[in-house]
C-alpha positions in Angstrom: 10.0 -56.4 19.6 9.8 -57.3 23.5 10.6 -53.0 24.1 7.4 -52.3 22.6 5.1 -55.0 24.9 4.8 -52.7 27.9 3.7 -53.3 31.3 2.9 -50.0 33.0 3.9 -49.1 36.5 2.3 -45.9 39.0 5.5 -42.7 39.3 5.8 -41.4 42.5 1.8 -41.2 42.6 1.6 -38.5 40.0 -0.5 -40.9 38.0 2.1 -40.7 34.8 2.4 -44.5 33.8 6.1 -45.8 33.2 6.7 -48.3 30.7 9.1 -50.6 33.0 10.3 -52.5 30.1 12.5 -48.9 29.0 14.8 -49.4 32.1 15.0 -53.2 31.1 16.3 -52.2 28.0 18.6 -49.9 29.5 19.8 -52.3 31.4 19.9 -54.7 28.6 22.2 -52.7 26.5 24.3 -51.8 28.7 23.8 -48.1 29.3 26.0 -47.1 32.1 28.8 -48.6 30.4 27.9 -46.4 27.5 27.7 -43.7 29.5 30.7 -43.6 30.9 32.4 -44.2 27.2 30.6 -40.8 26.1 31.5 -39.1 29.2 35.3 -40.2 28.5 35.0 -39.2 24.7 33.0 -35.7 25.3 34.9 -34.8 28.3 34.8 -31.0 28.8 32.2 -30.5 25.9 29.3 -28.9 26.0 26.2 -31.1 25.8 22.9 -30.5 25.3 20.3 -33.5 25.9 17.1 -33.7 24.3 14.3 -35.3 25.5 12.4 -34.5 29.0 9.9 -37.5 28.9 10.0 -40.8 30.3 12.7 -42.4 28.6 15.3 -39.6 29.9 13.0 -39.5 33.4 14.1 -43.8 33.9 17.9 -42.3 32.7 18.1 -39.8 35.0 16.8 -42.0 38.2 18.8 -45.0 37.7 22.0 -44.2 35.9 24.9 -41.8 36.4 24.8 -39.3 34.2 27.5 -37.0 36.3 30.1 -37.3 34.4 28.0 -36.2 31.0 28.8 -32.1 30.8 25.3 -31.5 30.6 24.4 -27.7 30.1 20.5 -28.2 29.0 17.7 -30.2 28.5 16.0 -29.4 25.1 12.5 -31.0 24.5 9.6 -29.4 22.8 7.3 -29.4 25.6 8.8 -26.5 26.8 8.7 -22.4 25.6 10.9 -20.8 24.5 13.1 -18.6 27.3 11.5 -21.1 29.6 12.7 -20.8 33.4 11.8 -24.4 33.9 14.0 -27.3 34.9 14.4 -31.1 34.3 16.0 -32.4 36.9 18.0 -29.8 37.9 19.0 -28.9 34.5 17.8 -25.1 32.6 15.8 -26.2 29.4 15.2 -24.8 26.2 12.7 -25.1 22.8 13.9 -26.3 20.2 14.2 -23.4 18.3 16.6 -21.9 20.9 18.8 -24.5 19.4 20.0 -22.2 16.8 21.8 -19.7 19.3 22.8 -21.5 22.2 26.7 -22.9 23.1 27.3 -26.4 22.7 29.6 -28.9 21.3 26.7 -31.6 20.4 23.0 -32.8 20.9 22.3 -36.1 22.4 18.9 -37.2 21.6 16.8 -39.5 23.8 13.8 -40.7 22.3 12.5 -43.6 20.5 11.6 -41.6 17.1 15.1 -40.1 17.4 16.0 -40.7 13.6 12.6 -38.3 13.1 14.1 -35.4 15.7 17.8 -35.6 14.7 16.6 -34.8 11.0 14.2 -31.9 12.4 17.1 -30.4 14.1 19.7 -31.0 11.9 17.8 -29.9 8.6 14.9 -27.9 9.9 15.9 -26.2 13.2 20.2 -25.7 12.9 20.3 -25.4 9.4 22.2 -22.0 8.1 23.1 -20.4 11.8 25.9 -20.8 13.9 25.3 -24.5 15.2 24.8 -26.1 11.8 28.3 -27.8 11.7 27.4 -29.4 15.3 26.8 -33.1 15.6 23.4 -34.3 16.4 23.2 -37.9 17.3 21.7 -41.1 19.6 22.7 -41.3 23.0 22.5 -44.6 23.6 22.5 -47.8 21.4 21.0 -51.4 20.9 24.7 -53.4 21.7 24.9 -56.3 19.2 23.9 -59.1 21.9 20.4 -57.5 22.5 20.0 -56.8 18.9 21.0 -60.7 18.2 18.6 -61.6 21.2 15.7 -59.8 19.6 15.9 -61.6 16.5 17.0 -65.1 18.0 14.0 -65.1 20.8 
């Protein structure tokens, strides 16, 4: 798959490498239109993204994600009762899953079948949150996933 052949661009001379092909594919499938379909259908929920690497870092600096009810940013970078933030939103562990207040988890990464399961059968299980949806936050439309296979 053409997502996977990276070319690799310098961030805001920190030396982390950005694969530039992520905000092609953002672009590609139409992510701010997806966006704003989520914020309409979550409206006043509580979300709780997770993922604070590079695919969320190329979210964050090119799409609008204002209208999202983002409370946290949940990766597991991060310790638990952390005091850090990610731009400008608190994050937590992952284990701080099971106590916190939210409506539903969008996850962000390319392994997110992998990380919804850990969450929903490993980290959520048998506490308060275990009834709370746990999902992608953006997906392949139908004309990239036809363009992948046709070219």
């Amino acid at each position: 798959m053409k997502l996977y052949c990276m070319r690799y661009l310098e961030s805001y001379g920190k030396g982390i490498k950005v694969p530039s092909s992520y905000l092609d594919y953002y672009n590609q499938i139409n992510s701010q239109k997806q966006i704003n379909k989520l914020a309409g259908k979550y409206k006043n929920k509580k979300i709780i993204l997770y993922g604070a690497g590079i695919m969320s870092k190329i979210l964050f600096e090119n799409f609008d994600l204002s209208k999202l009810n983002i409370v946290k940013i949940c990766d597991a970078k991060y310790p638990k009762n952390s005091d850090e933030t990610f731009f400008s939103y608190p994050v937590i562990s992952p284990e701080e899953l099971k106590n916190e207040d939210y409506d539903i988890i969008f996850v962000n990464l390319k392994d997110y079948e992998r990380i919804i399961n850990n969450i929903k059968y490993r980290i959520i299980i048998n506490t308060k949150n275990e009834d709370k949806h746990v999902v992608r936050l953006l997906k392949p439309t139908l004309d990239f996933i036809i363009k992948q296979i046709l070219f």
